[in-house]
NUVEXKE-333031 format. One record per residue: residue in one letter; z, y, x of N, C-alpha, C in turn. Coordinates in steps of 0.001 Angstrom, whole numbers, plus 500000, padded with zeros to 6 digits. Atoms other than C-alpha are relative to their C-alpha. Example, Ala and Ser with C-alpha at 12.3 -4.5 7.8 and 13.67 -1.06 7.14 Angstrom:
residues 2
+------+--------+--------+--------+--------+--------+--------+--------+--------+--------+
| rest |   n_pz |   n_py |   n_px |  ca_pz |  ca_py |  ca_px |   c_pz |   c_py |   c_px |
+------+--------+--------+--------+--------+--------+--------+--------+--------+--------+
|    A | 500000 | 498810 | 500890 | 507800 | 495500 | 512300 | 500000 | 501200 | 500900 |
|    S | 499940 | 498810 | 499180 | 507140 | 498940 | 513670 | 500730 | 501090 | 499230 |
+------+--------+--------+--------+--------+--------+--------+--------+--------+--------+
This chain:
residues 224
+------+--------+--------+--------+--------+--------+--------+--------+--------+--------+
| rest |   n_pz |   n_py |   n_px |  ca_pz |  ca_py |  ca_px |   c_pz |   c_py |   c_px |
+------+--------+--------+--------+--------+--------+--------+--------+--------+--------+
|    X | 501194 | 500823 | 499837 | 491010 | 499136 | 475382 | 500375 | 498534 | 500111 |
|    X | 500347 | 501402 | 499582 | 490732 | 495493 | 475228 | 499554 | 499423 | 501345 |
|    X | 500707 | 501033 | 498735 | 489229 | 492690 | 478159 | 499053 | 501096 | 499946 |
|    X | 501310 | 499261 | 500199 | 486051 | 494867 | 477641 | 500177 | 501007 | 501011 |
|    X | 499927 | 498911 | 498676 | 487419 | 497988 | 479127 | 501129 | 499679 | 501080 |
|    X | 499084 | 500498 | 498972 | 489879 | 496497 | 481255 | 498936 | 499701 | 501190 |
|    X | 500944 | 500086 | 499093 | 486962 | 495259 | 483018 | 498598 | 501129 | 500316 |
|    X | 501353 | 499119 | 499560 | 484662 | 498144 | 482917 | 501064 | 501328 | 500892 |
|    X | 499071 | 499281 | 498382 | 488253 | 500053 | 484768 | 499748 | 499589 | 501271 |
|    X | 499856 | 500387 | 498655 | 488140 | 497931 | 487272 | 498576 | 499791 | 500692 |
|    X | 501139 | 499911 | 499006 | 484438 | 497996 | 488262 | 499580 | 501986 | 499905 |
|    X | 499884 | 498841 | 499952 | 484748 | 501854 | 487780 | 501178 | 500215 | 501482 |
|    X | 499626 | 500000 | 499043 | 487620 | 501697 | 490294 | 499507 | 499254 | 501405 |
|    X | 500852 | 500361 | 498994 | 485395 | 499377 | 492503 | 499282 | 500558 | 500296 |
|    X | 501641 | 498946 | 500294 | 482322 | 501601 | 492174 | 500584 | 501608 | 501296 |
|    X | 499567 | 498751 | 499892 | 484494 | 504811 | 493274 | 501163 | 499974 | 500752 |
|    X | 499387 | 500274 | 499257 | 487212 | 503160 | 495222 | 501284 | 500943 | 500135 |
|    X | 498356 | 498990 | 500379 | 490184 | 505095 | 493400 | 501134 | 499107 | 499131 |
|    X | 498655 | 500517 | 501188 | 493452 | 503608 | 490936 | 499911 | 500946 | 499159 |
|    X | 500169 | 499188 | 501824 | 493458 | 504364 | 487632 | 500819 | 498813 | 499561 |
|    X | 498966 | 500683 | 500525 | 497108 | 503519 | 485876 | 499553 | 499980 | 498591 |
|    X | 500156 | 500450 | 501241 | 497183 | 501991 | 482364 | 500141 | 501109 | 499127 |
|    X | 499100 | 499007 | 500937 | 498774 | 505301 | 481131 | 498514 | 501023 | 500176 |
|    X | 500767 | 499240 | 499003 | 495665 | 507182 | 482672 | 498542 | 499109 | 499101 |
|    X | 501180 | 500636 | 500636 | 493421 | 504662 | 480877 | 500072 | 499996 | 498492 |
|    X | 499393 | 499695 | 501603 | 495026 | 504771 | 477259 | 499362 | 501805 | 499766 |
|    X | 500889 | 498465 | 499820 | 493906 | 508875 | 477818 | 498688 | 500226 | 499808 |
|    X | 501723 | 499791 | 499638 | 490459 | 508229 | 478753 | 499187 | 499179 | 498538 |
|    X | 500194 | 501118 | 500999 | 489282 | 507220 | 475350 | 498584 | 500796 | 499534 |
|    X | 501950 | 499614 | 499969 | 485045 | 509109 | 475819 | 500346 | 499763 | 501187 |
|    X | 501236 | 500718 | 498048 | 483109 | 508460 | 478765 | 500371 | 501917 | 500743 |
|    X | 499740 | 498663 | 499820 | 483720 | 512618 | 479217 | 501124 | 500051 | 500693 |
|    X | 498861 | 499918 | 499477 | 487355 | 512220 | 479615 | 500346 | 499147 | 501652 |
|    X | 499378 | 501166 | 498459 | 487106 | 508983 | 482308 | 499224 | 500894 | 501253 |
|    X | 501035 | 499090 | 499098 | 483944 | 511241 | 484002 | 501169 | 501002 | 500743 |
|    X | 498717 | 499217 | 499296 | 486853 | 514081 | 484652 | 500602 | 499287 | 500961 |
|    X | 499021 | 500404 | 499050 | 489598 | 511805 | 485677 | 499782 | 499626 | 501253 |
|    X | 500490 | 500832 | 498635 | 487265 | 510034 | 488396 | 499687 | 500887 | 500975 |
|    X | 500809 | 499269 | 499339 | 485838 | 513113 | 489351 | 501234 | 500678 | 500799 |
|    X | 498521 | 499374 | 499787 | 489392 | 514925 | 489880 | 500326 | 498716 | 501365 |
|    X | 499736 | 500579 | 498758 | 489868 | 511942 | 492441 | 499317 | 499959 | 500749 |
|    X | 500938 | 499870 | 498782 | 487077 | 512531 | 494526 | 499809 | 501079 | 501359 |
|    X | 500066 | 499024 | 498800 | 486209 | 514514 | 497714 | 498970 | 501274 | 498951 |
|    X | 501187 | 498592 | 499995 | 484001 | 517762 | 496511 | 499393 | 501019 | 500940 |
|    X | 500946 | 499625 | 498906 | 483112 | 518913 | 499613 | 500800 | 499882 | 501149 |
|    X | 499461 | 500788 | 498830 | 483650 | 518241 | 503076 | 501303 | 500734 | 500864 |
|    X | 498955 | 499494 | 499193 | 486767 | 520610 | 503954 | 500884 | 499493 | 499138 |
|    X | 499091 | 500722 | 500451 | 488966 | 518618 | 501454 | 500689 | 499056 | 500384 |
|    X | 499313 | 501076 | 499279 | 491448 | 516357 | 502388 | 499665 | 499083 | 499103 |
|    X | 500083 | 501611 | 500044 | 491039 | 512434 | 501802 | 500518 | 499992 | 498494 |
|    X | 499245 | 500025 | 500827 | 492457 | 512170 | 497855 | 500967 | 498501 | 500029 |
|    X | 499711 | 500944 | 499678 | 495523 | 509965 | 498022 | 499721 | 498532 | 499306 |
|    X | 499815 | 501504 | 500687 | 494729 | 507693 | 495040 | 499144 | 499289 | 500574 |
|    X | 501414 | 500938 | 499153 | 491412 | 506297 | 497071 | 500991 | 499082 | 501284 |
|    X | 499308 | 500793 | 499655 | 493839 | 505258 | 499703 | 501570 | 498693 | 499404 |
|    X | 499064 | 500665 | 500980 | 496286 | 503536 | 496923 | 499093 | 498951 | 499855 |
|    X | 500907 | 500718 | 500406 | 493056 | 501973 | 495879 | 500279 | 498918 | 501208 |
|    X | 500895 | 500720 | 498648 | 492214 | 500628 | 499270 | 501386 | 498621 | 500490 |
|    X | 499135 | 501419 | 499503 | 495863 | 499341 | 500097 | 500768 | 498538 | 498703 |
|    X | 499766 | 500887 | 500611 | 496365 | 497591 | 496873 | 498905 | 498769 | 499904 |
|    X | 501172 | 501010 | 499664 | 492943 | 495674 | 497258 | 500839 | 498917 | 501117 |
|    X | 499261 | 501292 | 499041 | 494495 | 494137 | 500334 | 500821 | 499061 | 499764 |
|    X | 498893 | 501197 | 499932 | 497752 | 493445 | 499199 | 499268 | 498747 | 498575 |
|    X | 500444 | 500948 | 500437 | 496046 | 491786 | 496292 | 499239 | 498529 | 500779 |
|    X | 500375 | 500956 | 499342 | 494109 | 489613 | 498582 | 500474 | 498980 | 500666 |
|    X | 499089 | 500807 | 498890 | 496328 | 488481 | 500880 | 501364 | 498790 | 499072 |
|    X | 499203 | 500603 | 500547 | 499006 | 487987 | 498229 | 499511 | 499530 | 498712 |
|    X | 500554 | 500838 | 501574 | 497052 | 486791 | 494959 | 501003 | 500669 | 499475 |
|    X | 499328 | 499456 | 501384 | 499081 | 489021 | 492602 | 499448 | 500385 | 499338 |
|    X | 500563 | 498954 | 501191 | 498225 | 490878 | 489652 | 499820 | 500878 | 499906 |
|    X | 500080 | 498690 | 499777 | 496665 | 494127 | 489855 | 501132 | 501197 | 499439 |
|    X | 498823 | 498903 | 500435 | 499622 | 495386 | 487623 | 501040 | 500292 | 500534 |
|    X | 498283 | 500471 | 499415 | 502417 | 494103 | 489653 | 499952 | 501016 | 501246 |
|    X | 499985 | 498937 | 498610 | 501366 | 496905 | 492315 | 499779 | 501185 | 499745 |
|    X | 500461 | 498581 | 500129 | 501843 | 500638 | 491737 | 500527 | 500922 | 501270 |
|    X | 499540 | 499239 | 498332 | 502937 | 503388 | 494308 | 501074 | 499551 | 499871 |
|    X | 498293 | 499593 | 500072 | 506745 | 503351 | 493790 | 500681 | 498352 | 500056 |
|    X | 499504 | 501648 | 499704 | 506910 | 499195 | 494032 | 500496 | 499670 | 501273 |
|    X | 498986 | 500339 | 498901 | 509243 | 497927 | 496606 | 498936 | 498359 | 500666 |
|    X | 500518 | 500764 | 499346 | 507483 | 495861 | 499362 | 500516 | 498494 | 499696 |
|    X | 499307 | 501271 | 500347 | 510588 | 493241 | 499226 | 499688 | 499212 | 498749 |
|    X | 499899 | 500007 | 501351 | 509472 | 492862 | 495593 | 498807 | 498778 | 500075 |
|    X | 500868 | 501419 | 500083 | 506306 | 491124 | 496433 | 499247 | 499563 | 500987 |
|    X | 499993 | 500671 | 499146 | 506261 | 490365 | 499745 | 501174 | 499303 | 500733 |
|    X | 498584 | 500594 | 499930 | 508413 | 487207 | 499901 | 500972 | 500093 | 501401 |
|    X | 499651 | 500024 | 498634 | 510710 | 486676 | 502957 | 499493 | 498518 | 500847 |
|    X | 500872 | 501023 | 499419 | 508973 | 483370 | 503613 | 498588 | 500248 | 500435 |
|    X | 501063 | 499862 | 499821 | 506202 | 483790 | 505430 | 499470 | 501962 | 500433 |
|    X | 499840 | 498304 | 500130 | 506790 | 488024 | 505464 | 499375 | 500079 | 501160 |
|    X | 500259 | 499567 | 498994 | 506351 | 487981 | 509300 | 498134 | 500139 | 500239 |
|    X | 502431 | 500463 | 499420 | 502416 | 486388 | 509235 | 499863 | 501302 | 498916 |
|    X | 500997 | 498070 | 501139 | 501424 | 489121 | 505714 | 500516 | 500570 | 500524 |
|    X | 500476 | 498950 | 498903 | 502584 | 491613 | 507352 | 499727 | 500478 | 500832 |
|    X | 500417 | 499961 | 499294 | 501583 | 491340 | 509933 | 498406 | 500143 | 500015 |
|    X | 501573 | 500057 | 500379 | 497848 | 490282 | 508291 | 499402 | 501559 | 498747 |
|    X | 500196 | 498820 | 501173 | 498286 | 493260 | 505560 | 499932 | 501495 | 501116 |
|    X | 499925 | 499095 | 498699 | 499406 | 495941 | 508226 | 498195 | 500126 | 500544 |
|    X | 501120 | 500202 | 499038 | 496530 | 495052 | 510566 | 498872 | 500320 | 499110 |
|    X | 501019 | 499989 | 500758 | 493758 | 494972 | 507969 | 499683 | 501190 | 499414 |
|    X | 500050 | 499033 | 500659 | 494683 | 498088 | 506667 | 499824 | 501257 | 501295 |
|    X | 500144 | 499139 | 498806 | 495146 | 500238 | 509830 | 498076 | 500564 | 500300 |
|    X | 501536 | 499432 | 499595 | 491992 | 502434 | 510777 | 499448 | 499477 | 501152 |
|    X | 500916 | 500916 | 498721 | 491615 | 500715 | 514025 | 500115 | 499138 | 500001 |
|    X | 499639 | 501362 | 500094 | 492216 | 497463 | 513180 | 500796 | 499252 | 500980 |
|    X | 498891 | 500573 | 499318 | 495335 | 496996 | 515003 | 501474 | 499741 | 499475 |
|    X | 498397 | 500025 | 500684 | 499041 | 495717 | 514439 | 500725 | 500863 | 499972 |
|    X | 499118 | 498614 | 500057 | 501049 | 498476 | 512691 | 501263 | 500124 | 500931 |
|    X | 498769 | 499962 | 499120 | 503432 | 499250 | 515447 | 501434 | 499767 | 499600 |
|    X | 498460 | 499623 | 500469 | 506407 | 499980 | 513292 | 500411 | 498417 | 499249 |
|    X | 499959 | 501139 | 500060 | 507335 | 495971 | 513295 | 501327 | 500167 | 498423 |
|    X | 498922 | 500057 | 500601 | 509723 | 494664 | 510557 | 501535 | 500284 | 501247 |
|    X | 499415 | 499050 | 499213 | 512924 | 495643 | 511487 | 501572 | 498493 | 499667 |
|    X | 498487 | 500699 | 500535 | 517145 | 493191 | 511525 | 500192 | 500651 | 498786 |
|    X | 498956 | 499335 | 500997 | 519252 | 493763 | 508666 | 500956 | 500741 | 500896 |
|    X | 499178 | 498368 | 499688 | 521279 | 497318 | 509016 | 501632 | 499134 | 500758 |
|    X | 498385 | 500522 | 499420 | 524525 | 494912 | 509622 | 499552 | 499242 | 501634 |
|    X | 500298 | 500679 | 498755 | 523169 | 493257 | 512451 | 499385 | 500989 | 501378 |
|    X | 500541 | 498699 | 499158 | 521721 | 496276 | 514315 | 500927 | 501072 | 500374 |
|    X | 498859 | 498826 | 499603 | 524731 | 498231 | 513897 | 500937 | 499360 | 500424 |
|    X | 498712 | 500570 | 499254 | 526760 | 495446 | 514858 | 500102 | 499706 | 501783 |
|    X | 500536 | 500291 | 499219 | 524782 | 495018 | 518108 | 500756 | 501178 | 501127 |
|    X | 499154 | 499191 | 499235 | 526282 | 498217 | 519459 | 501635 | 500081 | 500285 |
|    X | 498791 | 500361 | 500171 | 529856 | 497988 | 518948 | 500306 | 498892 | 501229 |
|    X | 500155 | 501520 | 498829 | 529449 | 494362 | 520816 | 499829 | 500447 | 501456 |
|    X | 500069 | 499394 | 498576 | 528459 | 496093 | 523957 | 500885 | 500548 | 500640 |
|    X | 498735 | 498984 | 499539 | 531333 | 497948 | 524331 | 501250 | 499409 | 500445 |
|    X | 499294 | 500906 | 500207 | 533397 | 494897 | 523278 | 500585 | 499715 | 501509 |
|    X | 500041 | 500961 | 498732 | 532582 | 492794 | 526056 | 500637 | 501093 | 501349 |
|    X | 499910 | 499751 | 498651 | 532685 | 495026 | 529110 | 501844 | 500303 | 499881 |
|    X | 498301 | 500131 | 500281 | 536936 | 495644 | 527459 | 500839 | 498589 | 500257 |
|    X | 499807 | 501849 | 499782 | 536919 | 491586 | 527735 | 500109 | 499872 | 501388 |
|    X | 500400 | 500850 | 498678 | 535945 | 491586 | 531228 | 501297 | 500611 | 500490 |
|    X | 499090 | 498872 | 499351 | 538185 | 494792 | 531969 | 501669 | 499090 | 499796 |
|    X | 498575 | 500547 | 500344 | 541428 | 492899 | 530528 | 500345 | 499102 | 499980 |
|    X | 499364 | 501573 | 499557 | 541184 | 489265 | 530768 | 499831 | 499495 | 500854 |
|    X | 500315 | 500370 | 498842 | 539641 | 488794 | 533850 | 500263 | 500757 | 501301 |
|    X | 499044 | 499210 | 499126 | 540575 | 492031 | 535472 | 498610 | 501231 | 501188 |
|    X | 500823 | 499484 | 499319 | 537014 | 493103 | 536656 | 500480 | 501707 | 499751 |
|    X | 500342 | 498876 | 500327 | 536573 | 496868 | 537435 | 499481 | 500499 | 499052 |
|    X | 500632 | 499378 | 500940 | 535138 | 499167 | 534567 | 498504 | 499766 | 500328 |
|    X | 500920 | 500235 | 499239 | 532096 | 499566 | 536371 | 499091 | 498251 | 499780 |
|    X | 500776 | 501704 | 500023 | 531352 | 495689 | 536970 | 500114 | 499588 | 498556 |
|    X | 500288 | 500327 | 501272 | 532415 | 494991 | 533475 | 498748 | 500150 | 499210 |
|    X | 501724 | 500081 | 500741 | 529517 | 496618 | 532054 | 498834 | 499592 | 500523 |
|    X | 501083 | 500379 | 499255 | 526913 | 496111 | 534260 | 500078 | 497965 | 499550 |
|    X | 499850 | 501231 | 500398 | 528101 | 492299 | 533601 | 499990 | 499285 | 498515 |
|    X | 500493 | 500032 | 501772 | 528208 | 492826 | 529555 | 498454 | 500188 | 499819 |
|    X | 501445 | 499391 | 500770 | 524549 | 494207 | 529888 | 499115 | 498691 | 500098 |
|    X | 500723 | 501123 | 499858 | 522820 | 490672 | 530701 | 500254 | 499199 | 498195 |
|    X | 499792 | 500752 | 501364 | 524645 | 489164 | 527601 | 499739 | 501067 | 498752 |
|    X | 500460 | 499328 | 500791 | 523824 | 491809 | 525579 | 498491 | 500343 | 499406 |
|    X | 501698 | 499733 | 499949 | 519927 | 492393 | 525978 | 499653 | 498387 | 499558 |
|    X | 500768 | 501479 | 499921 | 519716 | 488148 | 525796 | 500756 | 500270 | 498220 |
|    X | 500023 | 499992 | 500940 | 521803 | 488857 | 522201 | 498983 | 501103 | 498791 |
|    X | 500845 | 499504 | 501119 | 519236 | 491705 | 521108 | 498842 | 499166 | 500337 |
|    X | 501076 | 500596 | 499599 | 516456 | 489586 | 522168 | 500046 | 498710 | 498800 |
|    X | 500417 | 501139 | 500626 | 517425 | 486524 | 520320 | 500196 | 500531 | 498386 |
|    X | 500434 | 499802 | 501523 | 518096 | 488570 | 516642 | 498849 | 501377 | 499597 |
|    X | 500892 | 499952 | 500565 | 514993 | 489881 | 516547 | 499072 | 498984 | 499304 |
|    X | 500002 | 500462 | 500702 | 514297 | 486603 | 515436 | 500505 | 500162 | 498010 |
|    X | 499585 | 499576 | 500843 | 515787 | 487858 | 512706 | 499325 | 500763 | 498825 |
|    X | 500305 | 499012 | 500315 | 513752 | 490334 | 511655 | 499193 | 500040 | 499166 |
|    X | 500716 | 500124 | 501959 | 512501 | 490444 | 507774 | 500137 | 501053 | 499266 |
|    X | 500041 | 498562 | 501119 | 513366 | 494070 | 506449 | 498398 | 500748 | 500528 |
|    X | 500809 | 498754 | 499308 | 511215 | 496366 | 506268 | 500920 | 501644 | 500124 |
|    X | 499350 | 498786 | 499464 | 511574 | 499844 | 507979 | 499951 | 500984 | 499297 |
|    X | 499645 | 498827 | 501082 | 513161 | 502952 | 505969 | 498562 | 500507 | 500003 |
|    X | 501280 | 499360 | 500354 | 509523 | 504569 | 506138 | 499063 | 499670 | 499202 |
|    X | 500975 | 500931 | 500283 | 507830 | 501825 | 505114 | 500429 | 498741 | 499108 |
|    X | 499431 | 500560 | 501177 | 509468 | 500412 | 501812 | 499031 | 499519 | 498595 |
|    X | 501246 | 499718 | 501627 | 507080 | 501024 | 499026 | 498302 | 499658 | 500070 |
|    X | 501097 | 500113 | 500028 | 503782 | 500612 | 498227 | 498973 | 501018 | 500444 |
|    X | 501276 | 498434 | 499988 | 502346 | 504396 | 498112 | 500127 | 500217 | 501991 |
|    X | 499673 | 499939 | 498485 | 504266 | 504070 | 502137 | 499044 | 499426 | 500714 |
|    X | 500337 | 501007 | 499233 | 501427 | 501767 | 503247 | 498139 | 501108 | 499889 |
|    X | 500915 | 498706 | 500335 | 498920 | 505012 | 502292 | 499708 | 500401 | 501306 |
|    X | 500023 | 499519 | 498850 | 499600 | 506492 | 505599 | 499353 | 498715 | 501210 |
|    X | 500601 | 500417 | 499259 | 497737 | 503564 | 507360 | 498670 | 499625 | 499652 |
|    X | 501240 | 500367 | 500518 | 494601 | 503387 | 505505 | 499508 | 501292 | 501018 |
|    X | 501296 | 499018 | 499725 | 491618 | 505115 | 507130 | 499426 | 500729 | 499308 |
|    X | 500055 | 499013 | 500504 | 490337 | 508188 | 505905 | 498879 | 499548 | 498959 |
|    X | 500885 | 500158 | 500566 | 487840 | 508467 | 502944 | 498580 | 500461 | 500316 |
|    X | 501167 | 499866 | 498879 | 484221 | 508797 | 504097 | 499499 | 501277 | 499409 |
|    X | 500397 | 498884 | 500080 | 482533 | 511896 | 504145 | 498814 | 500628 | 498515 |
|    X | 501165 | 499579 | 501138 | 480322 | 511773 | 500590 | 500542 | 500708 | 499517 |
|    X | 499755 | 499464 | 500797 | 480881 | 514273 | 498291 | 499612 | 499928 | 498212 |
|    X | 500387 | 500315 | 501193 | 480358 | 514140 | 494147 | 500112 | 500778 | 499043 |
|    X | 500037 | 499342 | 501220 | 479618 | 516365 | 491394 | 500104 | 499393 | 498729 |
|    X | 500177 | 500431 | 500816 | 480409 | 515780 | 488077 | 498880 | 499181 | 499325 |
|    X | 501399 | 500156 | 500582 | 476752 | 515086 | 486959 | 499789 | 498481 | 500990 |
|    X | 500753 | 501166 | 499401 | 476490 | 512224 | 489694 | 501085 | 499005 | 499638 |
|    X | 499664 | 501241 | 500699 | 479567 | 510587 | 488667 | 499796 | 499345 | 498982 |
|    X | 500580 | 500285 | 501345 | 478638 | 510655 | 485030 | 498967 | 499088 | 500008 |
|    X | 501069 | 501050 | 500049 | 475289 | 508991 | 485955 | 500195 | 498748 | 500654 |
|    X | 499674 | 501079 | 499830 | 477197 | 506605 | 487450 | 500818 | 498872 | 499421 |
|    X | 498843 | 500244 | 501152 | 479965 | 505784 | 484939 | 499119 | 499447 | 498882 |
|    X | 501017 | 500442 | 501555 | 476927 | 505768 | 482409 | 499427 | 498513 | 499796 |
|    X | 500872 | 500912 | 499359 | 475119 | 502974 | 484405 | 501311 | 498137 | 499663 |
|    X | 498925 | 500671 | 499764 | 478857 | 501237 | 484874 | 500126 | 499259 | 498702 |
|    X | 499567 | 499927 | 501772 | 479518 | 501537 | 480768 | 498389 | 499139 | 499721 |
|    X | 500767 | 500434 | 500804 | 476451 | 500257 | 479852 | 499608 | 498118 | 500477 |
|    X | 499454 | 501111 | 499340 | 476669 | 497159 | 482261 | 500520 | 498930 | 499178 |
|    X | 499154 | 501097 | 500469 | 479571 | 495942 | 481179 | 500126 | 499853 | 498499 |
|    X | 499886 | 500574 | 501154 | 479672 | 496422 | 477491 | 498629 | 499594 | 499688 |
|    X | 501558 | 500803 | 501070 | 475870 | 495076 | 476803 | 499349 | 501254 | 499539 |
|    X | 501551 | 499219 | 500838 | 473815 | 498008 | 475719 | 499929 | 500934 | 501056 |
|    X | 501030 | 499444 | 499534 | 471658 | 500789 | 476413 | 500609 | 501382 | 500528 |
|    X | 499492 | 499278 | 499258 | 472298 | 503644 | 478942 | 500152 | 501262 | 498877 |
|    X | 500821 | 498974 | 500636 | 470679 | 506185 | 476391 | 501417 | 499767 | 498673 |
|    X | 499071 | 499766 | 500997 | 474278 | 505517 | 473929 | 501350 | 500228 | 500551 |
|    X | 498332 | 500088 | 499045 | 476818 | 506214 | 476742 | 499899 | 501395 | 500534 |
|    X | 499617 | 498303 | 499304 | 477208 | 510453 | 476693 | 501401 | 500240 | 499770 |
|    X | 498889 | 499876 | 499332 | 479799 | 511863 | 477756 | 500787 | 500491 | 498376 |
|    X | 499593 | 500077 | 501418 | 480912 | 512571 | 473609 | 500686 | 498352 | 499870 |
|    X | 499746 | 501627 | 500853 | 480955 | 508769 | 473165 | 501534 | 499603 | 500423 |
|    X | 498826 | 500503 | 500201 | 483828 | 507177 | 472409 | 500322 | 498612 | 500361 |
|    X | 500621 | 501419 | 499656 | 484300 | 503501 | 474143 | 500404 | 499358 | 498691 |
|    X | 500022 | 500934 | 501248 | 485867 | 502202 | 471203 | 498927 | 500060 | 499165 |
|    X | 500589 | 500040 | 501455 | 484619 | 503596 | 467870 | 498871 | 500075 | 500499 |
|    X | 501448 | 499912 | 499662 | 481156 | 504166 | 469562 | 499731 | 499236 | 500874 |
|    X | 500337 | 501021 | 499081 | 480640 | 501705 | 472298 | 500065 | 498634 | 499658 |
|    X | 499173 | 502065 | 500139 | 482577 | 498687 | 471269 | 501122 | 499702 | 500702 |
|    X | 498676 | 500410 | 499230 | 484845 | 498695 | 473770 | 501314 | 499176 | 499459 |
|    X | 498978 | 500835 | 500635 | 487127 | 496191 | 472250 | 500877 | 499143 | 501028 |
+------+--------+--------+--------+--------+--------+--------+--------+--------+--------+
């Protein structure tokens, strides 16, 4: 599809509040076939679980917002570092996190040091209280107790530090698990169709009464 259906995807994914990949849209080439695919992402009745692409939907909206990118530049399997810079990382995620969460609170699981600095943090503890034990001559005992002040004031000051994100929470599809659930409507084929029909006829300029589920957006619509 051309601008035409590029934009009648994306008020179909507004409308229905699911993702729909380029590869997924090249497929959908009648109003029949996109009717399926949309419908296949929906709830159908109320003992179904949440479908995940609606929450894909929901957290790429954000990060678009926050970060002005390109709806392409974000699929599940995209690496956070990728396009959330390290300038500025602490405020978005902090504002992406939060926005997305079901209770509108800061995702607990904070960025996190680099792996060398976290693993070096332990080691160091051990260091010191051997320092006190051998050059100064303190007891074992007092050594540590006397390493633990300088130790807690060195994890304290490199959390300054702190710009990775955490092994759980790498990717894009990872940011799924803090969206809020999908709401309780349900949808039959027949109601998305009459909604898709409404959508299609919208955006390319004509009449509801040439958009069945046969039609074709190109050769029969226009979709260009």
């Amino acid at each position: 599809m051309g601008l035409d259906g590029v934009e009648l995807v994306m008020a179909v994914e507004e409308e229905f509040q699911i993702a729909i990949s380029d590869s997924e849209v090249a497929e959908c080439t009648t109003v029949g076939k996109l009717v399926k695919l949309v419908h296949s992402r929906l709830r159908h009745s109320n003992t179904e679980p949440c479908p995940s692409q609606h929450s894909f939907y929901l957290a790429r909206q954000k990060l678009i917002s926050f970060l002005h990118i390109p709806r392409e530049k974000i699929k599940p399997e995209t690496k956070l570092e990728e396009i959330i810079p390290k300038k500025n990382r602490k405020r978005l995620w902090s504002q992406v996190t939060t926005a997305m969460a079901a209770d509108g609170v800061f995702y607990h699981n904070r960025l996190v040091r680099p792996k060398w600095m976290t693993y070096g943090l332990l080691p160091a503890f051990f260091v010191m209280p051997c320092a006190y034990l051998l050059w100064i001559g303190f007891p074992f005992a007092l050594s540590l107790i006397s390493a633990l002040p300088v130790f807690i004031f060195f994890e304290r000051i490199t959390r300054l530090f702190s710009t990775e994100f955490p092994n759980k929470m790498s990717q894009v599809k990872d940011l799924i698990k803090l969206i809020k659930s999908l709401n309780s409507k349900t949808w039959s084929e027949e109601e998305v169709f009459v909604k898709i029909r409404g959508i299609t006829a919208k955006q390319l300029g004509i009449d509801e009464s040439l958009v069945t589920l046969d039609a074709k957006f190109i050769d029969d619509l226009g979709a260009g």
